[in-house]
C-alpha angles and dihedrals in degrees: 000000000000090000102059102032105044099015119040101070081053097064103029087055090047092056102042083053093043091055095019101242106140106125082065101043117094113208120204121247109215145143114242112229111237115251087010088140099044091042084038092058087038093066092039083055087053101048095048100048086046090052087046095050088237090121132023128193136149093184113099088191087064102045087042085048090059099041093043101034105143102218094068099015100112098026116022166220106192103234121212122222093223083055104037114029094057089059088053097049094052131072117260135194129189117282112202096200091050101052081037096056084034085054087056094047092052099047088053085045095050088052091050087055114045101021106044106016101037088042089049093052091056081063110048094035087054095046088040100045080061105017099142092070103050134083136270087249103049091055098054083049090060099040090055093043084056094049075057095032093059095039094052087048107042094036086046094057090039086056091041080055110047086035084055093051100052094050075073114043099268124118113198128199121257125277113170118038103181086279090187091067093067128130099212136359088275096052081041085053090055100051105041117083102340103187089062093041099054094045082061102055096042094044106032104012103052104029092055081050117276123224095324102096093067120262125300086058081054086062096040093050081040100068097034084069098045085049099052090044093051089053090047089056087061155328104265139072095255084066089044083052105041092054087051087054093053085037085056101053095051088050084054103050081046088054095048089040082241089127100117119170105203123210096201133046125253113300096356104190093015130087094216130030123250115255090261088046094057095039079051089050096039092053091045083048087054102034081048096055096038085063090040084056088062085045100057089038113107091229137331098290092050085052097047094045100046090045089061097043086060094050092068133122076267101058083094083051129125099268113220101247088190085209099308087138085121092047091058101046087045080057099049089049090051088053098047090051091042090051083047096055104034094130090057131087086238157011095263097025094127091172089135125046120242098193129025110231103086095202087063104038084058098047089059103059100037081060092045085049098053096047093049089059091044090059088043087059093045110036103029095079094110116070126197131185114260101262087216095052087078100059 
């Protein structure tokens, strides 16, 4: 299905540029049908799990059902069947804690969405629809607006998910671990976009090998995986090339032995980072946003052009904000409660009590409640398509 539908105009079009036939290649014209990578993977979950007696079921409506199931369907996660059809097949009641806690995770999704992603496209698509006349500075405002804008999209609709699902009864598995908060490209991999990361490790890496046949079979297995992830975010060789450039930088921190795999977040018993933690977390922040910049390019030469029109005696320059003051004050308080609640599964997860005195404590989130909503109310005018609807 993938094939046909996202990826063979690709290739037919690559080929008939590569040996310039293109008066005698015949593209497809054909809707996409919305989710098809994250249902396709889904089903190729379902029939490998099944083939390997992980997971057992006679009842169509089930595996349809998890296929199918409307909270993740065009965006993701990707469910697994060990995970997901046992919670179809058993009874369930209504558990106050959970659609509390999923009420929570919606609401800090909502305001990723529509008050920092959908006010940060306004931005970008603004700076790129006109990018040759601005300065060095302003686009490496916007690319970094877009490295915010695409987490806040992509993490918001990942929280309304897994909020959604709880409501009723389903609990579903992480996607999105404060990624930004990384100390190196690995810790960021385990924490983007979890669901996808994980398929591929349990469906390409491991079964090519892992990391058992010594390490240069590690590399190779390594950027198999990032290729192919690159291609699955989309049909084009700025996402080929942007997969090679993540692959890369896993191969490199191999090769200089730098390839930690920590087992606490930043900072773990402490309220700041220390000064090499925050040199860690600010690296991973840039090396994150120069491959977000391949991603948002049309394709390569826009990247490449408007690279290199960033990189100008400008770049130190004075942005034009264009009255984005609020936007980047609704960033920086995303950032402070997502740094306050990094050992949570989310922004507003208060599971554990920061403070004892439970008045107080109370008090304080049912402020911090109400004035995310107000923003929502104020700042969420403006709507944009889910960039990850499309793959």
């Amino acid at each position: 299905m993938l094939g046909v539908f996202k990826y063979y105009n690709f290739f037919v079009n690559s080929f008939a540029d590569l040996f310039s036939l293109q008066d005698s290649i015949h593209s497809l014209k054909i809707v996409l049908p919305l989710g098809i990578s994250f249902f396709t993977f889904q089903a190729i979950s379902y029939v490998v799990d099944v083939y390997r007696n992980k997971i057992a079921t006679t009842s169509l409506v089930d595996c349809l059902l998890y296929i199918g199931f409307f909270p993740k369907l065009l965006a993701g996660p990707i469910e697994r069947p060990t995970n997901l059809i046992p919670q179809i097949q058993k009874s369930r009641v209504f558990e106050y804690d959970l659609a509390v806690d999923g009420c929570r995770q919606m609401l800090w999704g909502l305001f990723k969405k529509v008050v920092i992603a959908d006010n940060c496209a306004l931005y970008v698509n603004q700076v790129y629809s006109d990018y040759s006349s601005q300065s060095g500075s302003t686009l490496l405002l916007a690319a970094i607006l877009y490295t915010i804008q695409i987490y806040g999209d992509f993490s918001g609709y990942s929280d309304m998910a897994i909020g959604s699902a709880k409501l009723l009864g389903f609990r579903f598995r992480d996607n999105f671990l404060f990624p930004y908060f990384s100390r190196n490209m690995n810790e960021f991999w385990r924490r983007w976009h979890i669901s996808l990361n994980t398929w591929f490790v349990d469906y390409v890496y491991i079964p090519l090998g892992g990391s058992r046949d010594g390490k240069w079979h590690t590399i190779r297995n390594i950027m198999i995986v990032f290729l192919l992830s690159g291609l699955w975010h989309g049909a084009d060789w700025s996402f080929v090339a942007w997969g090679a450039y993540h692959g890369l930088l896993l191969v490199l921190l191999i090769l200089l032995n730098r390839n930690t795999k920590y087992e606490h977040v930043v900072a773990y018993d402490k309220i700041l980072p220390t000064f090499s933690e925050f040199g860690q977390m600010l690296l991973v922040f840039v090396l994150a946003t120069f491959g977000w910049m391949m991603f948002r390019a049309d394709n390569m030469s826009q990247f490449i052009d408007y690279t290199a029109r960033m990189c100008t005696t400008d770049l130190l320059s004075m942005p034009k904000l264009q009255g984005n003051t609020i936007l980047l004050m609704n960033i920086a308080l995303m950032f402070i409660i997502e740094w306050f609640m990094r050992h949570q599964k989310h922004g507003l997860d208060f599971k554990v009590s920061l403070i004892h005195n439970y008045t107080l404590y109370a008090a304080m989130r049912y402020i911090l409640y109400t004035l995310i909503f107000i923003l929502i109310l104020l700042f969420g005018g403006h709507t944009e398509n889910f960039i990850y609807m499309y793959f």
